[in-house]
C-alpha positions in Angstrom: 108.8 65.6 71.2 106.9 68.8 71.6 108.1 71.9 69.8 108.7 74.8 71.7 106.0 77.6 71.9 107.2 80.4 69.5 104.0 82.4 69.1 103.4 85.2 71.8 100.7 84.4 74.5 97.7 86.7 74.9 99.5 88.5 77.8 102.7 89.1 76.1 101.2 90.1 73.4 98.7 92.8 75.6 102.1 93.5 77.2 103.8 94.2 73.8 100.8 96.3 72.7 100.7 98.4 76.0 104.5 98.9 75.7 104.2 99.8 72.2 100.7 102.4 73.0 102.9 103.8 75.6 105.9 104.9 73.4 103.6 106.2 70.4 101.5 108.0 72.6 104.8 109.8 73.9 105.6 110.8 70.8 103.0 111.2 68.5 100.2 112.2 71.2 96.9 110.2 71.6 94.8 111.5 69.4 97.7 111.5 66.4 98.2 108.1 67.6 97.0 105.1 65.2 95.8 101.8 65.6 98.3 100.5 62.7 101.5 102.6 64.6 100.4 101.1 67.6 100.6 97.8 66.0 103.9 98.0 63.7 105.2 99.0 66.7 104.8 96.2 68.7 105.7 94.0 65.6 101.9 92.6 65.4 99.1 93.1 62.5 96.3 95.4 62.8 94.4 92.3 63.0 96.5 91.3 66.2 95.4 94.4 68.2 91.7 94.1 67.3 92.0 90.2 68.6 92.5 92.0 71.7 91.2 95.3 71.7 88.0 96.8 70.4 89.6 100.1 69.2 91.7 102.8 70.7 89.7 103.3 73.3 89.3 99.9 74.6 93.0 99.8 75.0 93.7 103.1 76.9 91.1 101.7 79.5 93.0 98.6 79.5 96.2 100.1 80.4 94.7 102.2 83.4 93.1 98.8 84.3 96.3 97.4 84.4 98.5 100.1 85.9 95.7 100.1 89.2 96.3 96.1 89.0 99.8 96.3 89.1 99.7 98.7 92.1 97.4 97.1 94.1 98.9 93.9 94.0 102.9 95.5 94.4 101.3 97.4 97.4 99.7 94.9 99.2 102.9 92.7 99.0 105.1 95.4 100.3 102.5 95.9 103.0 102.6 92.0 103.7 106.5 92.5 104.6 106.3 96.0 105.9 103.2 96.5 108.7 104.8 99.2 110.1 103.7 102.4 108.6 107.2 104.2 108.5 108.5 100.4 107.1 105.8 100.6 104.3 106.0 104.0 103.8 110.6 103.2 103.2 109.6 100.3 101.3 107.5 102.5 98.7 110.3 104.8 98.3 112.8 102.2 97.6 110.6 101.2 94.7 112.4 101.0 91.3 110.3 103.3 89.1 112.2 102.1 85.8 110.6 98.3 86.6 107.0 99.3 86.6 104.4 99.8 83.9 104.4 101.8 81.3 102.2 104.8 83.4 103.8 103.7 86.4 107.1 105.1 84.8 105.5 108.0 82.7 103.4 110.2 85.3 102.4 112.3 82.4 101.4 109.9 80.1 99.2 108.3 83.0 97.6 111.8 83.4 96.9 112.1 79.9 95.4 108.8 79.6 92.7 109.7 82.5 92.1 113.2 81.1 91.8 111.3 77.5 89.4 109.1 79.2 87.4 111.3 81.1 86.6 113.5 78.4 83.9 111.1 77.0 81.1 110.8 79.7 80.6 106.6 78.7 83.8 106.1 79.8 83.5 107.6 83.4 82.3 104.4 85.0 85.2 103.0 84.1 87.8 105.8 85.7 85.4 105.5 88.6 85.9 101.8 89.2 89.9 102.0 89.4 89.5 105.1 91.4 87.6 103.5 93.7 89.9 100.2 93.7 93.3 102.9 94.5 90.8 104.4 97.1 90.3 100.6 98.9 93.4 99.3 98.7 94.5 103.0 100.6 92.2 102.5 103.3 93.3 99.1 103.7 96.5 100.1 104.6 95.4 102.9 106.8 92.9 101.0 108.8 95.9 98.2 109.7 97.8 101.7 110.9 94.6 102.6 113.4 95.6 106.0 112.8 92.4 107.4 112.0 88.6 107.2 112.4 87.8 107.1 108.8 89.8 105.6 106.5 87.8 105.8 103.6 88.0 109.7 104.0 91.7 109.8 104.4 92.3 107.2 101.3 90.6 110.0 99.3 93.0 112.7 101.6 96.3 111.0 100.3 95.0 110.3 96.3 94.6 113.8 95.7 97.6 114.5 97.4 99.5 111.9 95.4 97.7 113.3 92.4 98.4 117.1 93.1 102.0 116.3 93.3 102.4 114.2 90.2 101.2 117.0 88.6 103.0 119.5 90.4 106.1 117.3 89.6 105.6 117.7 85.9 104.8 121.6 85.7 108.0 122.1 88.4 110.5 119.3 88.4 113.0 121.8 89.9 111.1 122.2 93.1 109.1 119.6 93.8 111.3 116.2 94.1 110.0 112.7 92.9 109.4 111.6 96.7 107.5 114.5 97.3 103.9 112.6 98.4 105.7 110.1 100.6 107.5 112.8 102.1 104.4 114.2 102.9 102.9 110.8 104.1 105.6 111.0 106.5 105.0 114.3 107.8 101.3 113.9 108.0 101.8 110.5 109.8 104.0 112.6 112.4 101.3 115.4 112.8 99.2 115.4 115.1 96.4 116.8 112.7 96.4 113.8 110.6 95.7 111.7 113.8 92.9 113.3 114.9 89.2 113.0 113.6 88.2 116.1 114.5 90.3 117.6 112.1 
């Protein structure tokens, strides 16, 4: 009779640690932030987070890596259901925020993490690769719509949108509501500016 597994597997235990990251880096800030807190936090040994993570950060790249995983895939499901922009577009907004990843919930703690990130020139390439995998999967979805000439261009058109009003959201939480970029997606998909390529 086998005995049941009661170690952690590498992905829980990545989990555990990104969970953990996420909740010291909230409270103590990045750089404050320790490899040993980050650890004790997610009841593992310093030894544990260097069997999967080089250092600091190694991690922090891991958990943007994630987050754009986690998007991409949740996106193109809902766009497997929902081919009709305005359906996709519901869909998104119908999202539970609380059930994503860490950054997914934490707008601010995902800006920080790029800013922490792209402070260091070495670690640019890496930024760059999930930027350009959020700027694929985008045009994906807007080349099924036929909407527009160049995709790639309005991919890039909607990320700094979404972007801008993440941070807008934080500095002005009053004024600028949590659905404020698919509100706009709406309005832009009902303008007649956004539909044509002169513009």
């Amino acid at each position: 009779m086998s005995r049941e597994r009661t170690r952690p597997t590498r992905e829980q235990t990545r989990e555990r640690l990104f969970e953990a990251a996420a909740e010291v880096f909230e409270r103590r800030g990045i750089g404050a932030a320790s490899i040993e807190t980050i650890a004790a936090a997610a009841g593992f040994t310093r030894g544990a987070f260097y069997s999967n993570f080089a250092g600091k950060d190694d991690l922090i790249i891991a958990m943007l890596e994630d987050h754009v995983d986690r998007s991409v895939r949740r996106n193109l499901e809902l766009l497997a259901r929902h081919r009709d922009p305005a359906d996709f577009i519901a869909a998104l907004r119908a999202v539970d925020r609380g059930q994503q990843d860490p950054l997914g919930r934490s707008p601010l703690l995902h800006i920080e993490l790029i800013l922490y990130a792209a402070r260091a020139e070495e670690r640019r390439p890496e930024l760059a690769k999930r930027l350009r995998a959020r700027r694929e999967l985008i045009a994906e979805i807007i080349q099924g719509t036929g909407a527009v000439d160049d995709p790639e261009w309005a991919s890039a058109l909607l990320l700094a949108l979404e972007d801008g009003f993440r941070l807008h959201r934080l500095i002005d939480p009053d004024s600028t509501p949590p659905d404020s970029f698919l509100r706009a997606v709406g309005e832009l998909q009902r303008a007649t500016w956004f539909t044509d390529p002169r513009c």
